[in-house]
Backbone as CSV, one residue per row, in Angstrom:
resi,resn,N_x,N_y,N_z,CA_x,CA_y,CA_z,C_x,C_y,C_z
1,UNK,0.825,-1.176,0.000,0.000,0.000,0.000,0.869,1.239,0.000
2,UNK,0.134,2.215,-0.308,1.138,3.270,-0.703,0.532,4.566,0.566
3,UNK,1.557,5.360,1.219,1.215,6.017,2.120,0.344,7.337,1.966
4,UNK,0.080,8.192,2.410,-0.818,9.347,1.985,0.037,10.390,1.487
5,UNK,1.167,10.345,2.105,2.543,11.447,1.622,3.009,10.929,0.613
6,UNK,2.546,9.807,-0.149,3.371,9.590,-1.554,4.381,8.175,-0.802
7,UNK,5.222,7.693,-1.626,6.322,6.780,-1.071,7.641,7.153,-0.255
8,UNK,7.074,8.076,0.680,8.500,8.553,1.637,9.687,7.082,2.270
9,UNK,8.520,6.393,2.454,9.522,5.520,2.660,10.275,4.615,1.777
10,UNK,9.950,4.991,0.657,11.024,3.747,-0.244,12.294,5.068,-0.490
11,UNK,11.881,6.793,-0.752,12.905,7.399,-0.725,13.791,7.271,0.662
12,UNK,13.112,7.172,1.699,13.560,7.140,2.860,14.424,5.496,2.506
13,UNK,14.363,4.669,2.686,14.809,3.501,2.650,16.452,3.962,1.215
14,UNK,16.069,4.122,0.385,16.728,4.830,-0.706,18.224,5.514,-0.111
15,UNK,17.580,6.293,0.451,19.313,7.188,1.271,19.675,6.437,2.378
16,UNK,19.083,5.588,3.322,19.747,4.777,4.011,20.594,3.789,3.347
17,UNK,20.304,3.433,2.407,21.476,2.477,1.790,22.399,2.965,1.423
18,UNK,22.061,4.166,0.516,23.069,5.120,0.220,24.159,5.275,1.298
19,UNK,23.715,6.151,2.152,24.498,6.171,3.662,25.516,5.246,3.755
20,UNK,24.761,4.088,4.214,25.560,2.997,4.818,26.430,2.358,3.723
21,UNK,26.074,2.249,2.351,27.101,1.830,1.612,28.212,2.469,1.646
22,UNK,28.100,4.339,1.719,29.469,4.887,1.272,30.363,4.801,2.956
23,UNK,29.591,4.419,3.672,30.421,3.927,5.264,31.292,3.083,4.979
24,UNK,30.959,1.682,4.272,31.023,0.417,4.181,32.465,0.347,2.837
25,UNK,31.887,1.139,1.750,32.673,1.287,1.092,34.465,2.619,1.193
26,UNK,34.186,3.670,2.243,35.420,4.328,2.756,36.385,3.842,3.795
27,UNK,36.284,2.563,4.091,36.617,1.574,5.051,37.466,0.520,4.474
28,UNK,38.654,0.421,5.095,39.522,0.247,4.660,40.404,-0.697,5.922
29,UNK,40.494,-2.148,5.346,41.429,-2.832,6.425,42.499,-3.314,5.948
30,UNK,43.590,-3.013,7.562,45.065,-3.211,7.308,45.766,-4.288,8.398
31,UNK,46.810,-4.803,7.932,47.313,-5.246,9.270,48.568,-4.510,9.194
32,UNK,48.603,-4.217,10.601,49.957,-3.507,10.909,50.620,-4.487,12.754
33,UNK,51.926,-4.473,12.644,52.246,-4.650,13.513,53.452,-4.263,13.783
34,UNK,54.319,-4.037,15.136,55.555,-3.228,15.274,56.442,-4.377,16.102
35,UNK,57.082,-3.757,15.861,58.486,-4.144,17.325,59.495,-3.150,17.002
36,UNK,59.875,-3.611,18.751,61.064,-2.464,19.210,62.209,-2.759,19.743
37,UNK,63.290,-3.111,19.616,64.167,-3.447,20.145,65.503,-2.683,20.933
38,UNK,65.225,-2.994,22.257,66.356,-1.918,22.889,67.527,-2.963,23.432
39,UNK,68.673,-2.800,23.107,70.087,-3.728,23.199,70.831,-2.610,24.075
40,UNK,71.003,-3.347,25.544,71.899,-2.289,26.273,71.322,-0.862,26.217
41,UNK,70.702,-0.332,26.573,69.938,1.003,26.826,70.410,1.672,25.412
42,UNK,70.317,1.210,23.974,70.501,1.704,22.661,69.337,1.438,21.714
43,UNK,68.782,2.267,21.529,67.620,1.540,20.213,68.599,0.703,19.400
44,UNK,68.354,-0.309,18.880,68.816,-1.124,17.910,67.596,-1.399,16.714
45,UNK,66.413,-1.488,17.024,65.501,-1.426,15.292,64.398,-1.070,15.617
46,UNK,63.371,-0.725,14.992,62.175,-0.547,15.254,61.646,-0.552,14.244
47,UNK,60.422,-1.073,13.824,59.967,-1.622,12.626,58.328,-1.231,12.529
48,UNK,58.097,-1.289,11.876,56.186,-0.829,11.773,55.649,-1.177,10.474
49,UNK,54.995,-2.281,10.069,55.025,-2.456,9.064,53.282,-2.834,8.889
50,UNK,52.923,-2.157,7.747,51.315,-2.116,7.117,51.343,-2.668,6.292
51,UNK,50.087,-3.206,6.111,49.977,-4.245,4.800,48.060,-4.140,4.824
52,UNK,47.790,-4.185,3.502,46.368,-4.223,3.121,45.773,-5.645,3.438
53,UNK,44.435,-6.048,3.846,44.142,-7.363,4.275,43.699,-7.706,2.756
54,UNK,43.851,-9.470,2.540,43.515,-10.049,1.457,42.062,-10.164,1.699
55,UNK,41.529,-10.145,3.142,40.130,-10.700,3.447,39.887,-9.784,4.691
56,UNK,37.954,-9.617,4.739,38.206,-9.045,5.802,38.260,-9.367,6.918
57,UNK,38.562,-8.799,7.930,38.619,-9.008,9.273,37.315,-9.318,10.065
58,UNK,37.444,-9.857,11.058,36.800,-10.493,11.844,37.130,-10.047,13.390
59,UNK,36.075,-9.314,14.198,36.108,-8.819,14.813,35.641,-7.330,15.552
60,UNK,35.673,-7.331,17.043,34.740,-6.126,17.157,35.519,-4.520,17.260
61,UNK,35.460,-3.428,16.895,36.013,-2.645,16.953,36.360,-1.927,18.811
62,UNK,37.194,-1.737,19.126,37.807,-1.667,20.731,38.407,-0.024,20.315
63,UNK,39.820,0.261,20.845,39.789,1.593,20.688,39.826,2.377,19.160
64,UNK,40.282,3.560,19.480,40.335,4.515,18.059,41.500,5.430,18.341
65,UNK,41.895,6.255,16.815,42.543,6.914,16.581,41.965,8.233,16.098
66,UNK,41.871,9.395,15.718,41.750,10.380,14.652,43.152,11.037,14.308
67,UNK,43.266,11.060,12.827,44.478,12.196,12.482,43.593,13.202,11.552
68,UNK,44.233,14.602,11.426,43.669,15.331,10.255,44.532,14.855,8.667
69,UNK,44.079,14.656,7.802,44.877,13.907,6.807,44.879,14.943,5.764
70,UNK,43.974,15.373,5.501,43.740,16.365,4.622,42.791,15.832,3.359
71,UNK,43.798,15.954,1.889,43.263,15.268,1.004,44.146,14.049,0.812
72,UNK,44.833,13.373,1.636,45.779,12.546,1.999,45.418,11.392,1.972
73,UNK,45.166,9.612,1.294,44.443,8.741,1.755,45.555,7.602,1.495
74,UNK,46.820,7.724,1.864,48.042,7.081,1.729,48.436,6.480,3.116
75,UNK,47.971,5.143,3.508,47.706,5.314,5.349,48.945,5.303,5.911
76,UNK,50.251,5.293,4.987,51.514,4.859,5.597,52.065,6.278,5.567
77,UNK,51.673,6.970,4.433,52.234,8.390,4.730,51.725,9.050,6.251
78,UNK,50.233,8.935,6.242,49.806,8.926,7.475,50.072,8.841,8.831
79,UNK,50.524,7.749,8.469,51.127,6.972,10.068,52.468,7.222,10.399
80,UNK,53.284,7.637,9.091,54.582,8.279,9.433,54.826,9.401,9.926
81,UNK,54.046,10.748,9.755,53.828,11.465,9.521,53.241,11.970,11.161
82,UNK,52.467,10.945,11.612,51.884,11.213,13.104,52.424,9.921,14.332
83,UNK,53.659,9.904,13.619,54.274,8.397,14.196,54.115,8.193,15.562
84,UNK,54.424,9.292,16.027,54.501,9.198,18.102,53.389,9.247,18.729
85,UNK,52.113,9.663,17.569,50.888,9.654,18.371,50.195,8.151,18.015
86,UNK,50.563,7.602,16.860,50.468,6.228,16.716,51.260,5.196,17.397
87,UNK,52.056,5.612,17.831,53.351,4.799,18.587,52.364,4.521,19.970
88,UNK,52.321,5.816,20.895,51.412,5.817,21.728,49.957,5.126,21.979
89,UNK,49.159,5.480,20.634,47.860,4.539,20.319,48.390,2.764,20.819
90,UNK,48.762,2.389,20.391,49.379,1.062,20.161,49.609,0.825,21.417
91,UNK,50.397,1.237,21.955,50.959,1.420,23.464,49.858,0.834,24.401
92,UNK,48.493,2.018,24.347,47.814,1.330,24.970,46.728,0.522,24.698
93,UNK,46.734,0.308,23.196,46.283,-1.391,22.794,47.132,-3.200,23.420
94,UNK,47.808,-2.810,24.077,48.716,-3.872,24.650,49.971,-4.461,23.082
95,UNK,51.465,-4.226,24.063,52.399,-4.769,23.417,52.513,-5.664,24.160
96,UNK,53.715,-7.080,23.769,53.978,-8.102,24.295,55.340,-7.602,24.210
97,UNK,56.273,-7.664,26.097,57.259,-7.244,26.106,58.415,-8.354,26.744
98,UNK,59.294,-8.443,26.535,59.875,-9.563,26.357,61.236,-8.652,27.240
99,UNK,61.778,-9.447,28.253,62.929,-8.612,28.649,64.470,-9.860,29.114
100,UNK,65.640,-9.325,28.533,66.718,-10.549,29.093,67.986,-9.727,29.556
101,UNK,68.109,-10.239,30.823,69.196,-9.730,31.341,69.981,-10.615,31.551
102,UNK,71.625,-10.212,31.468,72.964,-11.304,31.616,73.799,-10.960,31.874
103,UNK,74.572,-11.546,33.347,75.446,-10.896,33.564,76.569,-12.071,33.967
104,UNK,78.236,-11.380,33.120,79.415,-12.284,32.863,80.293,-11.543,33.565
105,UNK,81.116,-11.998,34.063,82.356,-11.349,34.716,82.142,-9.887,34.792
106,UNK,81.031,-9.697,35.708,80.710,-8.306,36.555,80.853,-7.300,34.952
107,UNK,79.884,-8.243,33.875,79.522,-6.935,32.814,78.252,-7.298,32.503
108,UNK,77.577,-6.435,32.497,76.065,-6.842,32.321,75.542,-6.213,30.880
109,UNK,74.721,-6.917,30.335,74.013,-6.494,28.856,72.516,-7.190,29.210
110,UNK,71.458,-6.166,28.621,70.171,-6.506,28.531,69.734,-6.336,27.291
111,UNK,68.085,-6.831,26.840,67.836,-6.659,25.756,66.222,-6.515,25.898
112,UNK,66.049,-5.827,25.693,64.123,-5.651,25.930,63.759,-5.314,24.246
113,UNK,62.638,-6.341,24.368,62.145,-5.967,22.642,60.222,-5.769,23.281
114,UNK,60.056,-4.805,22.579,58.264,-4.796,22.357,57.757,-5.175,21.580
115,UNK,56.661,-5.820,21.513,55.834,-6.324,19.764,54.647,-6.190,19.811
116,UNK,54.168,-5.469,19.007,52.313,-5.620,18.641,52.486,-6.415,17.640
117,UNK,51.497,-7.843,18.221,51.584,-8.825,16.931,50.943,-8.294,16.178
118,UNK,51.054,-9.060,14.615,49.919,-8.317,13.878,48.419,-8.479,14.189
119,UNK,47.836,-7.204,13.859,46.643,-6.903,14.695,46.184,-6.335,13.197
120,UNK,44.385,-6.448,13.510,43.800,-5.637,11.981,43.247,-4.808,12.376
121,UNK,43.110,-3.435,11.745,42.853,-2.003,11.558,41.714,-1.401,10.610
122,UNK,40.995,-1.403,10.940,40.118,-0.488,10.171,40.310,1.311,10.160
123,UNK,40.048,1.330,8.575,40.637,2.828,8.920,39.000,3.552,8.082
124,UNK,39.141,4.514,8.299,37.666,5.041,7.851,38.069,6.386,7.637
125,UNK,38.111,7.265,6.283,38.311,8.353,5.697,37.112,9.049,5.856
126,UNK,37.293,10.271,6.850,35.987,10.971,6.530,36.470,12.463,6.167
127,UNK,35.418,12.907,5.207,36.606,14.502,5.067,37.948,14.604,4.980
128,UNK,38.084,15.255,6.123,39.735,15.548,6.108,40.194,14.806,6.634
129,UNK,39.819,13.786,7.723,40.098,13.140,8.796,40.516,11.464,8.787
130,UNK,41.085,10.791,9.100,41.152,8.988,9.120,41.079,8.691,10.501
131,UNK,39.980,8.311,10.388,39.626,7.515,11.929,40.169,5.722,11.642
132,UNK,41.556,5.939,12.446,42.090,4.432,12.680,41.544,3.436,14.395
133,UNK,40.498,2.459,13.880,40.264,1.672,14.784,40.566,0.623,14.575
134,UNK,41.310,-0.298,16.047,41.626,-1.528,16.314,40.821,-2.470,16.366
135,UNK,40.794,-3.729,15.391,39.082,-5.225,15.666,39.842,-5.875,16.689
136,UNK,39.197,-5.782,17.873,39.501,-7.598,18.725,38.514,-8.721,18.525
């Protein structure tokens, strides 16, 4: 049956898909994961490496990020670019920290490494902005 206002709701129904497709479609998943390696109180490597998923992810979205990106949609330029505030993000998504101390004829050397295993990322371009969220 058709309503008295005409078919508001099939236009109505109409832009909700709309909507939610261009959500669905500016969404974008990555895996990224880091490590850090400190040898004797010296950085020795640190690594951060992104990669596009072949499939998507599975899982519920937990914290978030925002950067201003501009007209920017390059997520590695991105992430380089705002490295210490992503460094930090991560931080308190939980690293796995690994620590070894050894000590030989009264000389001691340690080695602490950090790792975010790889973990998947949804990133979501809005405007100017990339909202990077973590799936658990």
């Amino acid at each position: 049956m058709r309503s008295r206002n005409g078919n508001s709701y099939f236009i109505w129904s109409i832009y909700a898909i709309i909507f939610f497709n261009s959500l669905v479609l500016n969404a974008s998943e990555y895996l990224i994961s880091y490590r850090y390696v400190v040898k004797n109180a010296v950085i020795y490597n640190e690594s951060l490496r992104i990669s596009k998923t072949m499939k998507k992810c599975e899982g519920k979205p937990t914290d978030f990020i925002e950067f201003f990106v501009g007209d920017d949609r390059d997520i590695k330029k991105i992430i380089d670019s705002n490295s210490q505030e992503f460094i930090e993000f991560i931080h308190k998504i939980g690293l796995f920290v690994e620590h070894e101390e050894v000590t030989i004829n009264a000389k001691s050397s340690s080695i602490t490494i950090l790792t975010l295993k790889t973990t998947c990322f949804k990133v979501d371009f809005n405007d100017k902005f990339a909202r990077i969220t973590s799936l658990k």
